[in-house]
N, C-alpha and C positions, 0 to 999 in steps of 0.2 A: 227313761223319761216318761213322766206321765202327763198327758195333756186330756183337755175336754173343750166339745165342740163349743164354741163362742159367737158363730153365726155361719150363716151360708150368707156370697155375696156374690154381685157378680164385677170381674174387673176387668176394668181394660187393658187389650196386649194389639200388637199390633196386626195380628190376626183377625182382631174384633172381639167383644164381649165376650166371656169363658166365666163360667160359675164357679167358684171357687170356697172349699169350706176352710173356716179360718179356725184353727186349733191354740188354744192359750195352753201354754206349758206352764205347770203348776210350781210357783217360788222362781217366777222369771216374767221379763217383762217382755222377750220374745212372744213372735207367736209362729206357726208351724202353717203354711197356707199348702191344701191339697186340691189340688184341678179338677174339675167330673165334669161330667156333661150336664143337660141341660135336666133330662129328665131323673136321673139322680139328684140336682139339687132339689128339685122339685118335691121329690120323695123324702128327702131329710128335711127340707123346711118342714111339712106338711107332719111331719112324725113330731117333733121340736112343737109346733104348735097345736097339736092335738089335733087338725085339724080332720073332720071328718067328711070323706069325700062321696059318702055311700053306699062305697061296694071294698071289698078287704083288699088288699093290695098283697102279693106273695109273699113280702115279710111279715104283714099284719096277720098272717096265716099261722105263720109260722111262731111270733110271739104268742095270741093267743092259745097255740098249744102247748108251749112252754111253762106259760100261767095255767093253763088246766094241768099242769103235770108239778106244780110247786116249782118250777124254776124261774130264774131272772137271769138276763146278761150281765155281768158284773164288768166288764172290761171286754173288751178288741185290740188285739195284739198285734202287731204289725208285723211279721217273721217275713218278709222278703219284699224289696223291689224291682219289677222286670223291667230293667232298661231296654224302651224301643233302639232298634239300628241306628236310626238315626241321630240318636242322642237325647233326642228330645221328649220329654213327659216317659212314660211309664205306667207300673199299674201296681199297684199295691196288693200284694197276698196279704192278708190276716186273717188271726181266728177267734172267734167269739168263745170268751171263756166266761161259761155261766156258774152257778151255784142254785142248791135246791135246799128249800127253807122249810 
């Protein structure tokens, strides 16, 4: 399945508000919604909008030397979910599969 980010939002559970990134899966009118926290959404909004906050952030680190090295992330792969004990949420392993142009 391939999907791409469609927005960060935040939704109500009975918990209380949880930020939630909303994935459109491509030739389907589903969509794929993944839970983060606050300051992850945060981080992927701000990435989504360009938005510049002044000082790099550890990924912004990290991509910049990517791009001084000719690479790009072409996809993030999702290869495992660790189910909490209690059942509920989890956490996503994946891995950034780049290419160098």
């Amino acid at each position: 399945m391939q999907a791409s980010i469609d927005a960060v939002r935040v939704a109500g559970t009975p918990e209380g508000p949880v930020p939630v990134v909303v994935l459109t899966v491509e030739g389907e009118d589903d969509v794929v919604p993944i839970f983060i926290g606050f300051s992850e959404a945060t981080s992927i909004a701000r990435g989504l909008e360009a938005e510049d906050i002044g000082r790099p952030l550890t990924h912004d680190l990290l991509l910049d030397v990517m791009e001084e090295l000719g690479s790009r992330i072409d996809r993030v792969v999702v290869t495992e979910i660790e189910q909490r004990e209690s059942g509920q949420g989890g956490t996503y392993i994946a891995d950034p599969v780049s290419y160098t142009h």
